[in-house]
C-alpha positions in Angstrom: 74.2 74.2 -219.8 76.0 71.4 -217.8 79.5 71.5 -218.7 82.6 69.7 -216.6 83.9 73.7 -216.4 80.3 74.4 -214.9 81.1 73.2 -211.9 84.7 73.8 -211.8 85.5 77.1 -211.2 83.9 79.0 -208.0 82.0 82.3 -209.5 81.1 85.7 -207.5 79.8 88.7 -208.4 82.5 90.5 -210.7 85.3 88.0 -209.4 85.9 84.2 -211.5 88.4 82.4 -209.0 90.4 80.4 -211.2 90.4 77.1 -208.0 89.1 73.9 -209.5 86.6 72.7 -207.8 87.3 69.3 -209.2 91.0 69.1 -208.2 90.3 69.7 -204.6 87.0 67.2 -205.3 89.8 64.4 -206.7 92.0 64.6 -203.8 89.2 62.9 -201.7 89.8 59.3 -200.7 86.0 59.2 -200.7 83.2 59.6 -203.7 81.5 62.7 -203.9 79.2 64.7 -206.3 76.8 67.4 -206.6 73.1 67.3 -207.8 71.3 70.7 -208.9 67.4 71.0 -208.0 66.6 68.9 -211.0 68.3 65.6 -209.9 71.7 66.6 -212.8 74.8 66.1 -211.8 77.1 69.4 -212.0 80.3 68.0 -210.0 81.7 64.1 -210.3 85.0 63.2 -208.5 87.5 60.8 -209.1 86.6 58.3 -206.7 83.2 58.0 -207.7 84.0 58.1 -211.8 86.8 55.1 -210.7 84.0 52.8 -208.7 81.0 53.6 -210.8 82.8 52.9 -214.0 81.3 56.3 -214.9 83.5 59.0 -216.4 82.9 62.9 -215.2 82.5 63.5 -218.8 79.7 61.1 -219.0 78.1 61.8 -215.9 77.7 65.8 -215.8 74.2 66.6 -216.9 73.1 63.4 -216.9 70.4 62.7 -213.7 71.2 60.7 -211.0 68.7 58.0 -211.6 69.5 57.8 -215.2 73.3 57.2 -213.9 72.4 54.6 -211.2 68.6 53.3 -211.6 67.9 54.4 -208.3 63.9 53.7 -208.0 61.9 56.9 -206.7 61.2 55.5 -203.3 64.1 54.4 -202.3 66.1 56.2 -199.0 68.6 57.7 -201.4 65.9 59.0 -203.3 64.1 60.2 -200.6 67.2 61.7 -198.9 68.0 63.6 -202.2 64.6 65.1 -202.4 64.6 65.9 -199.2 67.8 67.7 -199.6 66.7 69.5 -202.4 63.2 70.6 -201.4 63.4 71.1 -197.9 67.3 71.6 -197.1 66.9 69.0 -194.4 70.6 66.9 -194.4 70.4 62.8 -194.3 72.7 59.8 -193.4 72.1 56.7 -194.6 74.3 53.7 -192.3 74.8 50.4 -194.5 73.1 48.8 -191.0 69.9 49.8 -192.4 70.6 50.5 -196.0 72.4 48.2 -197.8 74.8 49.2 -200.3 72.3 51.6 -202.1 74.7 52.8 -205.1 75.9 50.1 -207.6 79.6 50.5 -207.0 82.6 47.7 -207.2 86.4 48.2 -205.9 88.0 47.8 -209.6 91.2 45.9 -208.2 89.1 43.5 -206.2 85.9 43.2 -208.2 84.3 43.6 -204.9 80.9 45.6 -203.9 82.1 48.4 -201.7 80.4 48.8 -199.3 78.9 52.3 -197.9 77.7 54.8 -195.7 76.3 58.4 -197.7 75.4 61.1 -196.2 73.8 63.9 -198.1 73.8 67.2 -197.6 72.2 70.3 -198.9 74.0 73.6 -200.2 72.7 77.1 -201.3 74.2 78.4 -204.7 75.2 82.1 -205.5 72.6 81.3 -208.3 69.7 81.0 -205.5 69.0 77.3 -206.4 69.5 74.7 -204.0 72.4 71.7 -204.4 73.5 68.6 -202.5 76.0 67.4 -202.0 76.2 63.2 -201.8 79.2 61.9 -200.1 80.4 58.0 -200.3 82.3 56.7 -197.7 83.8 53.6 -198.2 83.5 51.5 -195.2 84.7 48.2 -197.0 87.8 47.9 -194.5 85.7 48.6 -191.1 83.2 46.2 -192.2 86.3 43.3 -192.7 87.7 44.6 -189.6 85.0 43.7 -187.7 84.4 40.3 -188.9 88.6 39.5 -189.0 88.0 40.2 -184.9 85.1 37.7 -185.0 87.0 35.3 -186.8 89.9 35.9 -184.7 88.0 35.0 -181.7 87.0 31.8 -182.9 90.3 30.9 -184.0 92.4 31.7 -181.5 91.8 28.3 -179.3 92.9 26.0 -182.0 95.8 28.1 -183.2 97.1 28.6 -179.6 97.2 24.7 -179.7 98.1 24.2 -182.5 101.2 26.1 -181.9 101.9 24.3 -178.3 101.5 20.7 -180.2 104.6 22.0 -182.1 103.7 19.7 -185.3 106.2 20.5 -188.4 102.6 21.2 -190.2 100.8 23.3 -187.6 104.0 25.2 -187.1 104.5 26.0 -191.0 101.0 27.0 -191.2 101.3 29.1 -187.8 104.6 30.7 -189.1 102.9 31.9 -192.6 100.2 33.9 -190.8 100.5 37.8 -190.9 99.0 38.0 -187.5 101.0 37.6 -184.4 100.1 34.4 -182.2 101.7 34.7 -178.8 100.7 32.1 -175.3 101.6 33.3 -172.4 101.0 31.6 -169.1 99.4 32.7 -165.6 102.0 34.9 -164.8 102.3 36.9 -167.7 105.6 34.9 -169.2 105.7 34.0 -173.1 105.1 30.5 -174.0 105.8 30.7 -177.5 105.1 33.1 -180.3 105.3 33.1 -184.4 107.3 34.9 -187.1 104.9 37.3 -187.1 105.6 38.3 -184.0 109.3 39.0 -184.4 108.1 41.1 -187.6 105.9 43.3 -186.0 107.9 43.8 -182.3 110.9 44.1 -183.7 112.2 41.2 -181.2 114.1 38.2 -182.1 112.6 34.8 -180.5 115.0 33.6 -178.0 114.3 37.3 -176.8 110.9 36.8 -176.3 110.7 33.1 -174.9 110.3 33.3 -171.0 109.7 36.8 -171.0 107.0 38.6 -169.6 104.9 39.9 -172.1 104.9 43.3 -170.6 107.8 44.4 -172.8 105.3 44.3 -175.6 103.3 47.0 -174.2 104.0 50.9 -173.5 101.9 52.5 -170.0 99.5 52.4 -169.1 98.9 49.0 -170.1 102.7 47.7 -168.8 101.4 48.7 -165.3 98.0 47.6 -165.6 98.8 44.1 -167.3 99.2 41.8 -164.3 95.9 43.3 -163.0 94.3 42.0 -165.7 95.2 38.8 -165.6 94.4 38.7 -161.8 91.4 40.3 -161.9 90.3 37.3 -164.6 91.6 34.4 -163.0 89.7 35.9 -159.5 86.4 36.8 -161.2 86.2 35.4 -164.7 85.4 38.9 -165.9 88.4 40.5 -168.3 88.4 44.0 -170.0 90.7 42.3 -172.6 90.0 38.5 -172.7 87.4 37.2 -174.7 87.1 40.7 -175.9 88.7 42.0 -179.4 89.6 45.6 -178.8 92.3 48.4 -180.2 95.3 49.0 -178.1 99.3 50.2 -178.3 102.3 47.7 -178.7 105.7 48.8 -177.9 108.5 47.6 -180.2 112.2 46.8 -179.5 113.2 50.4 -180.5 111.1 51.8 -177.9 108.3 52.9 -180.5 105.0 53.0 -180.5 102.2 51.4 -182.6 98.2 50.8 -182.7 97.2 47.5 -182.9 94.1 44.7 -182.6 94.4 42.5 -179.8 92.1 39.1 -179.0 92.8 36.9 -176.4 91.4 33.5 -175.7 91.7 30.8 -172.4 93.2 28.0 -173.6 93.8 24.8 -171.9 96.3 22.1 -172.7 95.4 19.5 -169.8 98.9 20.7 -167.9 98.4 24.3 -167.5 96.2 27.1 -167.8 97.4 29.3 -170.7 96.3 32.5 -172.8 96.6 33.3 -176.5 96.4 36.2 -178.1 96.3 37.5 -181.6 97.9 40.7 -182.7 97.8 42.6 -186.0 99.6 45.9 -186.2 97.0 48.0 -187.7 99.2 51.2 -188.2 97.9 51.7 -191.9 94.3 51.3 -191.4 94.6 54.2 -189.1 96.4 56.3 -191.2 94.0 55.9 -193.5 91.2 56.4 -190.9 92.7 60.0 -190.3 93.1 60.9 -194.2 89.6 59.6 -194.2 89.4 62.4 -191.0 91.3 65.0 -192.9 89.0 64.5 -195.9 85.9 64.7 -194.4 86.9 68.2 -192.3 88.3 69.9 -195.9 85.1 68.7 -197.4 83.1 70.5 -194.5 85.4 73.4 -195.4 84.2 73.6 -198.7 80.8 73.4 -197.7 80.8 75.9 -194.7 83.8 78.7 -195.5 84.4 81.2 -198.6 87.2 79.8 -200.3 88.7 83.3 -200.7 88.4 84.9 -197.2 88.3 81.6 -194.9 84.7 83.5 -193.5 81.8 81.4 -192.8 79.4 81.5 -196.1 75.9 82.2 -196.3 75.1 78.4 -195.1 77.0 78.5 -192.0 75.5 82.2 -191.5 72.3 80.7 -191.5 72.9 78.3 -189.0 74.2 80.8 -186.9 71.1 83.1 -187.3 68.9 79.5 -186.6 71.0 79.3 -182.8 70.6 83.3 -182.6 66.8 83.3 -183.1 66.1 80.4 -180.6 67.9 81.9 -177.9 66.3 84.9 -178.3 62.8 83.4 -178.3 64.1 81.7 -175.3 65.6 85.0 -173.4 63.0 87.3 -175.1 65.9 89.3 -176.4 67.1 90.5 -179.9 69.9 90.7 -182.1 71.1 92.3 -185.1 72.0 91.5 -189.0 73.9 93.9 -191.0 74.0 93.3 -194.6 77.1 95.2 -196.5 77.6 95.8 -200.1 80.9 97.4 -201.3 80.5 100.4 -203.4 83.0 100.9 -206.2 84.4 97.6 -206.2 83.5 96.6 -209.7 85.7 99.7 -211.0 89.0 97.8 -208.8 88.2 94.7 -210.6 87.9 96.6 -214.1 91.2 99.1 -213.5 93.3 96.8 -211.5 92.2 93.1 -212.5 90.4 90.5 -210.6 94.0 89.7 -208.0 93.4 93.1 -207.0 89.6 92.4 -206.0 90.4 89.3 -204.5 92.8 90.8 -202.3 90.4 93.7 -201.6 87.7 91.5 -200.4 90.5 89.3 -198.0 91.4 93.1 -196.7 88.0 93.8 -196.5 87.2 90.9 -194.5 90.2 90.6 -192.1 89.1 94.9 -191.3 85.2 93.5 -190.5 86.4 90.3 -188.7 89.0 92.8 -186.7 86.2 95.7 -185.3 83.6 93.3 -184.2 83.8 91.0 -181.5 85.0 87.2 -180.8 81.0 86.4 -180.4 80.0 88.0 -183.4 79.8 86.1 -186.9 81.2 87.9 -190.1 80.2 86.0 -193.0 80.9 86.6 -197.0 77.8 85.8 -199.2 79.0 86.2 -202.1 81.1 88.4 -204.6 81.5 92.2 -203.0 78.3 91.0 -200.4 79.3 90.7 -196.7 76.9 90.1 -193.1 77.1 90.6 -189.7 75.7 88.7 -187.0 75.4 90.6 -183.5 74.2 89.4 -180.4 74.4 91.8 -177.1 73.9 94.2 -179.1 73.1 96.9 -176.3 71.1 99.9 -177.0 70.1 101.6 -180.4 72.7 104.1 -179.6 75.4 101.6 -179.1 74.1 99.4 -182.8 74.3 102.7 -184.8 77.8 103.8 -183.0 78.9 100.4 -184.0 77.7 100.1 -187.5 78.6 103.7 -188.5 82.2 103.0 -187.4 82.3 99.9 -189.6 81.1 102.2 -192.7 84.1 104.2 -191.7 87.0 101.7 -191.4 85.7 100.0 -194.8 86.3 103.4 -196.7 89.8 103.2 -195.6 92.4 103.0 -197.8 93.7 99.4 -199.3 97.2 99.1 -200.4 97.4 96.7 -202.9 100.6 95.1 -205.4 99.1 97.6 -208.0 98.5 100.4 -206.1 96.5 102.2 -203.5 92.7 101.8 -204.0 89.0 102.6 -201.8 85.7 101.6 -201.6 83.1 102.3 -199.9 80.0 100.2 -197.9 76.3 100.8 -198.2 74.8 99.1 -195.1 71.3 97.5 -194.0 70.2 96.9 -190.5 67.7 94.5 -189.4 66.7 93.7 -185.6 65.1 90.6 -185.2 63.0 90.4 -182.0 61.1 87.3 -180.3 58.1 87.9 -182.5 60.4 88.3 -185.6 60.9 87.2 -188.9 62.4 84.2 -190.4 65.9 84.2 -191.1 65.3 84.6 -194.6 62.9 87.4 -194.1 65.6 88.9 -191.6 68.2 89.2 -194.3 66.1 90.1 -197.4 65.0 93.2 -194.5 68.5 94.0 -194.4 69.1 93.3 -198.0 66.2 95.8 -198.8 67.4 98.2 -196.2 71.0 97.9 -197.9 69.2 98.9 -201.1 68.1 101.8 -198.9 71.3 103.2 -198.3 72.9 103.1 -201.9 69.9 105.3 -202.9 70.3 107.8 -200.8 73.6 108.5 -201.7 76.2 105.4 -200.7 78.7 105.3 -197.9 75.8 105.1 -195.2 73.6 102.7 -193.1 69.6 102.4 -192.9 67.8 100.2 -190.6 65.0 97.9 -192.6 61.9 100.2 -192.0 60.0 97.9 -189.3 62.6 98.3 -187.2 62.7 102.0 -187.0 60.8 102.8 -184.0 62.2 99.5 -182.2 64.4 100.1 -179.2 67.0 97.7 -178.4 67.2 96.3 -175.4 70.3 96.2 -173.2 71.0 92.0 -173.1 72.6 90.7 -169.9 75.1 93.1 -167.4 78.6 92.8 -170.2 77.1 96.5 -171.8 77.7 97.7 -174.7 81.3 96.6 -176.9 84.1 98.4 -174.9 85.5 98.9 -178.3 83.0 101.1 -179.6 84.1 104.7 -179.9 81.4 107.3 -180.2 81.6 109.2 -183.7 78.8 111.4 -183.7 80.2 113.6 -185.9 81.1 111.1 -188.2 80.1 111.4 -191.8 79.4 108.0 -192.5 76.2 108.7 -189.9 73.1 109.2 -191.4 
């Protein structure tokens, strides 16, 4: 069933968070939406309803290709399948794809242009997603060309503004872009309207003045080395070269801006122009842009509810883990924890109350293990451990019974005092070891184990019973660990 709801609200294991996945997905100044194994769309932002012309009612369930036409055998295709099938993430750069979604700006009628990555994400379901992001490099691409253009132009407007013409100058003071000449030594020629706007300067200010004024350090120091260094060599970091720098404004503020500079010559004297647009917005917009793209990876990486990496990110980590050990010959550990009891705290003391439990539970795991160690929530009441230098046996099993014993701990809560308890699996991978996925469904199994014989308890997955751990590297076992031997979380 492929409702708008379906993808909107984030579902565990005996816990519905009420956070809408499509209100954080509209508050992205990009286009994004999510494809289950079948090609269907199950989430549709904003953005991409408002440049596709195709309403999230509309698109949900519907397949991508029956949305866009996209042929089978196209990169985006191919990208998505890959996704899908294989887990494998893909960018696609306009440079060598162009355009490959039908999509206009609807104030400009214009074809937006793109880059998309896509990447793929595991479900709590055990099906496989992706997630297709649009980035809308429309203003980058203009930017680069307005520099082009710039460099062209700026001969002819740097004369036109010295032949002073009533024409040229009207046409000269109408541009939104500075146009400054400065001579040899640095000193302003002449400059128009623009100028003033964006400096902050009144003319009769600028005229004569060296154009240093304009700029903050390092470039106010640096400035007459430029010029001498071209008017020795030929060679300039600046002229004949569009780049990004800072201006400096009569108030003593600071601003980005695109410079060009040109040689002129007027027959007289050897003179420079430059062109100067105060590009303050576009980088605002390149850091919400920023912004968007690190909540988006957020989303993608981190529970929601505990700020943990999810099972994605865990995966990665256990990818990095298992090629250093097959590197080092060493091994490492995954613990797999399930909460016993906590479907009777949702049931007596409503889902807030679980929530909180599981943040309470989290915060206890992320607290007893150590900096180097990754604590990841899978899913509903379902938590894992990743350690590396792990020590010996003894040390693991001192370790993981202590963590059986600080989860039974009491939890105050709003609506009272509540416990559960954690039924633990162990699994050592070594360098002729599983897969990560045969790692955790060991420790899954082993898990399974321990809720058998009783609850509150670890077992190791049985192929790694009779394996002894190495000690890794001189650091030793976790100072932390205390030795409960008589603990009766042991088994």
């Amino acid at each position: 069933m492929y409702q708008g709801s379906a993808a909107a609200a984030v579902t565990t294991r005996g816990v519905e968070n009420p956070l809408d996945l499509n209100q954080m997905l509209d508050a992205l100044e990009m286009g994004v939406f999510v494809l289950d194994d079948a090609h269907r769309v199950v989430a549709w932002n904003a953005w991409i309803g408002r440049v596709s012309a195709v309403d999230r009612n509309l698109a949900v369930g519907k397949t991508i290709e029956d949305l866009f036409s996209i042929a089978p055998k196209t990169r985006l295709s191919r990208a998505i399948e890959l996704a899908l099938k294989t887990g494998v993430a893909s960018f696609l750069s306009r440079s060598f794809n162009r355009d490959p979604l039908p999509l206009l700006d609807p104030e400009t009628g214009h074809a937006v242009k793109q880059n998309i990555a896509v990447r793929p994400v595991p479900g709590n379901d055990g099906c496989r997603y992706c997630v297709v992001q649009v980035i809308d490099i429309t203003k980058v691409i203009d930017r680069q060309n307005f520099l082009r253009e710039k460099m062209k132009e700026n001969e002819t407007l740097a004369m036109l503004h010295m032949a002073g013409e009533e024409r040229h100058q009207a046409i000269l003071e109408s541009l939104v872009e500075g146009v400054i000449t400065i001579d040899v030594e640095g000193r302003i020629k002449s400059l128009n309207r623009a100028v003033e706007l964006i400096f902050g300067y009144e003319r009769k200010e600028l005229i004569g003045a060296d154009l240093k004024i304009l700029m903050p350090e390092p470039y106010h120091s640096e400035h007459d080395g430029y010029i001498a260094n071209y008017l020795s060599t030929g060679r300039g970091r600046v002229i004949g070269i569009g780049r990004d720098v800072q201006g400096r404004r009569r108030d003593g503020s600071t601003f980005p801006m695109e410079l060009s500079v040109a040689e002129i010559s007027t027959g007289e004297e050897r003179l420079f122009a430059g062109v100067v647009r105060d590009v303050t917005e576009r980088h605002r917009a390149q850091d919400e842009l920023k912004e968007a793209n690190s909540r988006l990876t957020e989303m993608a990486l981190y529970d929601h509810l505990t700020g943990l990496p999810n099972r994605r990110l865990l995966y990665d980590h256990i990818a990095q883990s298992m090629a250093r050990a097959r590197r080092r010959n060493e091994s490492f550990a995954v613990l797999f924890i399930d909460l016993d009891g906590f479907k009777r705290v949702n049931d007596e003391l409503g889902h807030d109350a679980g929530d909180a439990l599981l943040v309470e539970i989290g915060a206890r795991l992320r607290q007893r293990t150590r900096a180097t160690d990754i604590v990841a929530r899978l899913g509903g009441d379902e938590f894992a451990i990743l350690l590396e230098n792990i020590g010996t046996r003894e040390d693991l099993e001192v370790l993981v019974a202590d963590i059986v014993a600080i989860v039974s701990g009491p939890v105050e809560l709003d609506r009272g005092t509540t416990a559960v308890s954690a039924s633990i699996g162990v699994a050592l991978y070594r360098a002729d070891g599983p897969t990560a996925d045969a790692l955790l469904k060991s420790a899954d199994q082993a898990m399974y184990a321990a809720k058998k014989a009783g609850k509150n308890r670890y077992r190791f997955a049985s192929n790694a019973e009779d394996l002894a751990v190495s000690t890794v590297g001189s650091t030793g076992p976790d100072p932390r660990i205390q030795k409960r031997r008589d603990s009766p979380a042991a088994r």
